[in-house]
C-alpha positions as CSV (number, residue, x, y, z in Angstrom):
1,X,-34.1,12.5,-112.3
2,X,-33.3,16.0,-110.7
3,X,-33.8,14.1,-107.2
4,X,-31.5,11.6,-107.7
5,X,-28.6,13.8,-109.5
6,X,-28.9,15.9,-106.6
7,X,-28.7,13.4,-104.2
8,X,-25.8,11.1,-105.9
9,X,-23.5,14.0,-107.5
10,X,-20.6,10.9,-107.5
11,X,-22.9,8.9,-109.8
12,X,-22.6,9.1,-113.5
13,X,-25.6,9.7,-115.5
14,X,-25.8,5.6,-116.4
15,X,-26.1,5.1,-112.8
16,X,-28.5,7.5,-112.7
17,X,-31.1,6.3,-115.2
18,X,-30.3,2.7,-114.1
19,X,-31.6,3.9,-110.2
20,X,-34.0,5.6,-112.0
21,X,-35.7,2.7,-114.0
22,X,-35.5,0.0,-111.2
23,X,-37.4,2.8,-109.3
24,X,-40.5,3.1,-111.6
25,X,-40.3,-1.1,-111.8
26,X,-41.0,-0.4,-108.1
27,X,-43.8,2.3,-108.0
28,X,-46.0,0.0,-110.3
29,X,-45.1,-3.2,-108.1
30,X,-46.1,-0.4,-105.3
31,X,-49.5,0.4,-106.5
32,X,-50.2,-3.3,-107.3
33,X,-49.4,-4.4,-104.0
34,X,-50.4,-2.1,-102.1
35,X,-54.3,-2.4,-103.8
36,X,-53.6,-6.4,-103.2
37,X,-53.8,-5.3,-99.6
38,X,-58.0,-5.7,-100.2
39,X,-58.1,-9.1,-101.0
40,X,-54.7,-10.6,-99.7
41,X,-55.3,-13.3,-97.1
42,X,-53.2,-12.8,-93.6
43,X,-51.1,-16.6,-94.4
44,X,-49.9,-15.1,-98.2
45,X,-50.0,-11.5,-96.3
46,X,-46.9,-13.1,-93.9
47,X,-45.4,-14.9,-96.3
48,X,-44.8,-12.1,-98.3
49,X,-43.6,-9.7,-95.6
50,X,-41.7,-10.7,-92.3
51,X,-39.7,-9.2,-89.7
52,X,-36.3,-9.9,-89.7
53,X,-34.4,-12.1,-86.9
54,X,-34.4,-10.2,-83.8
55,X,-36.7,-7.3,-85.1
56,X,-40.0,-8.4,-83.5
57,X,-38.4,-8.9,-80.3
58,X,-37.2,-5.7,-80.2
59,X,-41.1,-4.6,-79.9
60,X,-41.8,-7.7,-77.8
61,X,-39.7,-6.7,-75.2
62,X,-41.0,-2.9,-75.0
63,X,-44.8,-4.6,-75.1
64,X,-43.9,-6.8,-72.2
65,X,-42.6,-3.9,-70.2
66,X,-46.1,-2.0,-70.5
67,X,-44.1,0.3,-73.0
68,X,-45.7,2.2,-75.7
69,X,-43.4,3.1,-78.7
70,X,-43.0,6.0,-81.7
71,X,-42.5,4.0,-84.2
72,X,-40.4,6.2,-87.2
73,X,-40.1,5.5,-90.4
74,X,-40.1,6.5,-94.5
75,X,-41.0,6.0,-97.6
76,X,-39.4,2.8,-98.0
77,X,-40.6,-0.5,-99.6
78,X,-43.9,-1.2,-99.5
79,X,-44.5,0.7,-95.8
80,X,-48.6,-0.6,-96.3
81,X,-48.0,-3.9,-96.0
82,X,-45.5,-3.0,-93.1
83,X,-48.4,-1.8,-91.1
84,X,-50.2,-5.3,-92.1
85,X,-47.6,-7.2,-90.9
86,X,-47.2,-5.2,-87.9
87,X,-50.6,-5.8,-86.5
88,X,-50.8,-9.7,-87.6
89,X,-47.7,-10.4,-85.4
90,X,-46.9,-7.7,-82.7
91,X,-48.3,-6.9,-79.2
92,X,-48.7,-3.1,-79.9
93,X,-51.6,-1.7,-81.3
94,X,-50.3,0.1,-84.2
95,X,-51.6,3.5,-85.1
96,X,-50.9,5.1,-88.3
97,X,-50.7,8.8,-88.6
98,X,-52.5,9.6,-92.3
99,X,-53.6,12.9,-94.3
100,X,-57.2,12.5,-94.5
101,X,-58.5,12.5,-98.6
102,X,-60.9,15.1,-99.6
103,X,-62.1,12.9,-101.8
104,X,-64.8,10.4,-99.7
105,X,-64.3,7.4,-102.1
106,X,-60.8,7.0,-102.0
107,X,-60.8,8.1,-98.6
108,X,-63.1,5.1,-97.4
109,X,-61.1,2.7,-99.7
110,X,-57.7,3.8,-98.2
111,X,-58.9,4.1,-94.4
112,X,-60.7,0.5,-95.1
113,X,-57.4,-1.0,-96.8
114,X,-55.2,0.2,-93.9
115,X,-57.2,-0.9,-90.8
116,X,-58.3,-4.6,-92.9
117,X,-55.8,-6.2,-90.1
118,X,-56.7,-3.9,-87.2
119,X,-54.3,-0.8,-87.9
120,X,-55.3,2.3,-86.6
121,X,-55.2,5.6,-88.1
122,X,-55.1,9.0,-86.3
123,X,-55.4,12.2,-88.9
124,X,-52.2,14.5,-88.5
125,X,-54.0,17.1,-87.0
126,X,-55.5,14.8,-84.3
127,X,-52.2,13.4,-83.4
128,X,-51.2,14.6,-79.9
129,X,-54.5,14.6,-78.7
130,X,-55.5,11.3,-80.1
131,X,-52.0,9.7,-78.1
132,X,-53.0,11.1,-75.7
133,X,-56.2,9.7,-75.4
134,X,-54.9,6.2,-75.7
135,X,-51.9,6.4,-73.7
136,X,-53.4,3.8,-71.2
137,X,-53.3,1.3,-74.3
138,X,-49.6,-0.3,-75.4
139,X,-49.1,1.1,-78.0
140,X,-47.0,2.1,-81.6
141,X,-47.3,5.3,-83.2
142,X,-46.6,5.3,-86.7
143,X,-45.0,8.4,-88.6
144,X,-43.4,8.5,-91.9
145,X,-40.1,11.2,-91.1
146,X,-39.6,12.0,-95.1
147,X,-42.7,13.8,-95.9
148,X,-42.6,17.8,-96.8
149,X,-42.8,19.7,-93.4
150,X,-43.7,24.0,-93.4
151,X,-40.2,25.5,-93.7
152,X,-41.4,27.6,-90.5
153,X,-40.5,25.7,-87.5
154,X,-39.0,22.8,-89.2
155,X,-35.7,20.9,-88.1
156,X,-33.1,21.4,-91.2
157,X,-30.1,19.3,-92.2
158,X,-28.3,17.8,-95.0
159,X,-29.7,15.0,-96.3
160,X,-28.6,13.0,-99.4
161,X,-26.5,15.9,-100.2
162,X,-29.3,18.6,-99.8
163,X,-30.6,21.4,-97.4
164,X,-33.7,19.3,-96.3
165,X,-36.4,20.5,-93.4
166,X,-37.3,17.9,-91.3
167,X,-40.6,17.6,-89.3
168,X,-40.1,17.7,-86.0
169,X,-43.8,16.5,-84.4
170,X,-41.7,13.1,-84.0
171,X,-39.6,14.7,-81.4
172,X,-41.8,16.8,-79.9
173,X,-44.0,14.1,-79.5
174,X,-41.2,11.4,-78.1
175,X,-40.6,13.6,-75.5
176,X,-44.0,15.0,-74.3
177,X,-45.2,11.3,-74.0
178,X,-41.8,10.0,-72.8
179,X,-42.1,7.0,-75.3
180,X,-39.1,5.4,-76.6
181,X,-38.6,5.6,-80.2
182,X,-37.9,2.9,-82.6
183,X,-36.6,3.3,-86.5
184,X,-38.0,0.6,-88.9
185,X,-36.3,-0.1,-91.9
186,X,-38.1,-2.3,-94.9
187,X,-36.0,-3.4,-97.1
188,X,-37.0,-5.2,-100.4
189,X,-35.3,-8.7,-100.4
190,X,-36.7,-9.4,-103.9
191,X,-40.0,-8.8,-105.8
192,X,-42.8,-9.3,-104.2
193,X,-41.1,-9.9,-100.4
194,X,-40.0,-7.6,-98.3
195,X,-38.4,-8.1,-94.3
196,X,-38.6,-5.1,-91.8
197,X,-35.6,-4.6,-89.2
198,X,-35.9,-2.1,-86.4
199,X,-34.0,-0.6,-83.6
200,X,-34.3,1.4,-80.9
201,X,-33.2,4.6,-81.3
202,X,-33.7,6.2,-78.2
203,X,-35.1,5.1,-74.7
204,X,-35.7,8.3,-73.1
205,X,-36.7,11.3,-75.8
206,X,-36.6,13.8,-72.5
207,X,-32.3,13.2,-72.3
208,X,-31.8,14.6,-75.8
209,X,-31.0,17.9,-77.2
210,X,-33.1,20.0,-79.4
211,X,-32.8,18.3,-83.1
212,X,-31.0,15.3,-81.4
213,X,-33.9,12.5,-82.7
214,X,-34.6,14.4,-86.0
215,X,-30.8,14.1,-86.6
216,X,-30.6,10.5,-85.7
217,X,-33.5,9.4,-87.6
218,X,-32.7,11.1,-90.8
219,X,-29.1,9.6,-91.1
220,X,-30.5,6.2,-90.5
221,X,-33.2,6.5,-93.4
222,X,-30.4,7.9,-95.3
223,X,-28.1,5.2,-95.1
224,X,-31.0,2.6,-95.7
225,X,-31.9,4.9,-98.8
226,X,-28.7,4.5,-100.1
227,X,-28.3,1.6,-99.5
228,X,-30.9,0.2,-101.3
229,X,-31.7,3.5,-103.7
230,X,-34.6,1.9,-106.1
231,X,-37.2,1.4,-103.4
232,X,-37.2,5.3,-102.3
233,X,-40.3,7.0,-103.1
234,X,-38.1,9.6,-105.0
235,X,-41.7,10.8,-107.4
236,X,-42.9,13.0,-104.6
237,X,-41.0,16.6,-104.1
238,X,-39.3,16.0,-101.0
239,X,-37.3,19.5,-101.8
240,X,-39.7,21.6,-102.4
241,X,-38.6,24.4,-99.5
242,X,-35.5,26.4,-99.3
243,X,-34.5,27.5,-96.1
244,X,-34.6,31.1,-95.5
245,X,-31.6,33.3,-95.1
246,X,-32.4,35.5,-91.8
C-alpha cells in the first residue's frame, strides 16, 4: 500500500485499494502459473502466451542478420512463461540472468522449471563473462531492469514519482558487446493469457550517453506499469535505498 500511494499521489485511497486487490488476485494466479510451468505442455504453453503482431519479427529480423540482442525487461505479467514462449518460437537462444538459491531444492526446481523449454540461465555474477563466452552463438540476454541495485554506482531517476537507483549492468553490458537492445512488454490480456510486444530500443549501445539506456528503459516500464498497474510485482521493496546527499 505504501508503494502504490507513493507512486499514484493523484489517486484516491479507493483507487488505491482497488489496484491493490486486483494485484494480490494476480500474485496467486502468479504462483499458480508460474509452478504450472512443470507440467504445462508447449501447444496449451502457446496458447496461453503469444507474441503480439509484429513483436516476433522484430527478433526475427535481428536473428537473420546474425544479431545477438539484450533483451530488457520487468516484473510484469507472468515474465516465466515469457521466457517459455520465447524459446518455443524465436531464433535466439534465450539466456536468463537469475540469483542463484541457497537453498539446493528450490534451486534445482526453479533452474529445472526455467530451462523445461531450452532457456538458459547465467547467475548474475557470471554475466559478462558467460556473454562473453557465447558471443559466437545468436543470442538474447535476458535481464529484469526493476530489481534493487547497490545505491553505490547505481543510475538514479524518478520513477513512478520516486528517487529510484537503477542498475546499470544493462548498459554497461549493451555497449561492451555492441548488442542492440530490445524492451519487452507483457501485458495481461485477461486471466490466464498474456501477449508480449517488444521494440527496439537502441541499435548501437556505443552512440549513447552515460545513463541514456537506463533512462529509456525505465520510462518505457513505467508507462507499461501504469498502464496496466495490477500486474506490477509491487510486494517486493523496490525502494529500499535512498540516494545519498554528497
Amino acid at each position: 500500500m505504501e508503494n502504490l500511494r507513493n507512486s499514484f499521489p493523484d489517486k484516491s485511497e479507493k483507487e488505491i485499494k482497488r489496484i491493490c486487490k486486483d494485484f494480490y488476485h494476480y500474485l496467486c494466479d502468479l504462483f499458480l502459473e508460474t509452478f504450472k510451468t512443470l507440467t504445462i505442455s508447449k501447444t496449451t504453453m502457446l496458447k496461453h502466451f503469444y507474441f503480439a503482431p509484429g513483436a516476433q519479427e522484430v527478433f526475427d529480423t535481428l536473428a537473420d542478420e546474425k544479431r545477438s540482442v539484450v533483451l530488457v525487461m520487468g516484473h510484469l505479467g507472468n515474465w516465466e512463461w515469457a521466457g517459455n514462449t520465447f524459446s518455443l518460437l524465436c531464433k535466439h537462444q534465450l539466456y536468463v540472468i537469475y540469483h542463484p538459491l541457497s537453498n539446493k531444492y528450490f534451486n534445482k526446481l526453479i533452474y529445472d522449471m526455467r530451462t523445461r523449454f531450452g532457456t538458459g540461465l547465467i547467475a548474475m555474477r557470471e554475466t559478462f563473462r558467460e556473454m562473453v563466452a557465447k558471443r559466437n552463438e545468436v543470442s538474447a540476454t535476458a535481464f529484469i531492469a526493476d530489481q534493487t541495485p547497490s545505491p553505490e554506482g547505481a543510475y538514479w531517476t524518478t520513477f513512478l514519482n520516486q528517487d529510484t537507483p537503477v542498475f546499470t549492468g544493462t548498459e554497461r553490458i549493451a555497449k561492451k558487446m555492441e548488442y542492440p537492445i530490445v524492451y519487452a512488454c507483457i501485458k495481461r490480456v485477461k486471466r490466464g493469457y498474456y501477449q508480449i510486444e517488444a521494440e527496439v530500443l537502441c541499435m548501437n549501445p556505443k552512440e549513447t550517453k552515460d545513463g541514456e539506456i537506463s533512462e529509456m528503459h525505465t520510462r518505457r516500464l513505467e508507462k507499461d506499469i501504469i498502464a496496466q498497474p495490477e500486474v506490477w510485482l509491487w510486494s517486493h521493496r523496490r525502494w529500499k535505498h535512498k540516494r545519498k546527499v554528497a
